[in-house]
C-alpha positions, 0 to 999 in steps of 0.5 A: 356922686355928691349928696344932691345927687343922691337925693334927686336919684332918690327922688327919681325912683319915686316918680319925683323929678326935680327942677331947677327954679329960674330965680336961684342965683346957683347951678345945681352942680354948686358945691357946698363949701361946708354942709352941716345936719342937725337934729332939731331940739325944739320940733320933734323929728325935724332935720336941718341941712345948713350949707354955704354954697356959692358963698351964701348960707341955705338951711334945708329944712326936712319937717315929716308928714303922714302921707306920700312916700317920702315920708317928709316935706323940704324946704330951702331957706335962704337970707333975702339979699335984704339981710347984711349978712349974706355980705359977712360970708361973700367977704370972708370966703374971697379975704386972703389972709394970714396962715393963720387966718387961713387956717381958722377960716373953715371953723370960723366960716361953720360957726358963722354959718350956726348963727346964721342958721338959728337966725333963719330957723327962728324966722321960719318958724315964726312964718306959716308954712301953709300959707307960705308967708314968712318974713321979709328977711328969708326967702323959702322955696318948697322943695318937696311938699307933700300938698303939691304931690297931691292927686299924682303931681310930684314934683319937687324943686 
């Protein structure tokens, strides 16, 4: 049992079930190529989950609340199709090289994936996580919110 579905096994035994958005361009059986956790040094309590899954960068972002049983709200960042480099890890990943190259694919494709994940971190902090405006440049999708578990609607993406 892979790491997501641990997670929608976890959310199952709260009365959360999960759903697939129509516009994800990925199956829920993807695996990640890499998976990264962080602890966040600038948001007390804030956990990150960098991922490269399908050949595209996501980064979860785990901040904590208050309220709900869960004890957290998640959302998925993704680069919108806008950003050059969603192309950067499409090309590396299908780029048959030397064995060399090969053998320096995976630590090249982990510190590619931190860059890109401190780039999508720095933008959705400068978004609003309540109004859910952010920049062009990311795409943010709420996964688990504790405001739309409100009044017994759990649901999460």
């Amino acid at each position: 049992m892979n790491i997501d579905e641990q997670f929608e096994h976890f959310l199952a035994g709260l009365g959360v079930e999960m759903e697939q958005p129509e516009d994800r361009q990925y199956s829920g059986d993807s695996i990640p190529e890499i998976s990264i956790f962080q602890a966040s040094r600038d948001h007390y309590g804030v956990f990150y989950r960098l991922d490269i899954i399908d050949q595209r960068p996501e980064l979860r972002i785990m901040l904590p609340v208050d309220k709900g049983d869960a004890k957290m709200d998640i959302y998925l960042v993704r680069l919108s199709e806008r950003t050059p480099l969603n192309e950067s890890f499409v090309r590396m990943s299908m780029y048959e090289g030397s064995g060399a190259y090969e053998q320096g694919r995976d630590a090249a494709l982990q510190h590619l994936l931190y860059a890109a994940a401190e780039m999508m971190k720095q933008l959705f902090w400068s978004g609003d996580v309540q109004s859910m405006v952010f920049p062009p440049e990311i795409e943010v999708y709420p996964i688990l919110v504790e405001a739309q578990r409100h009044n017994g609607k759990k649901w999460a993406r």
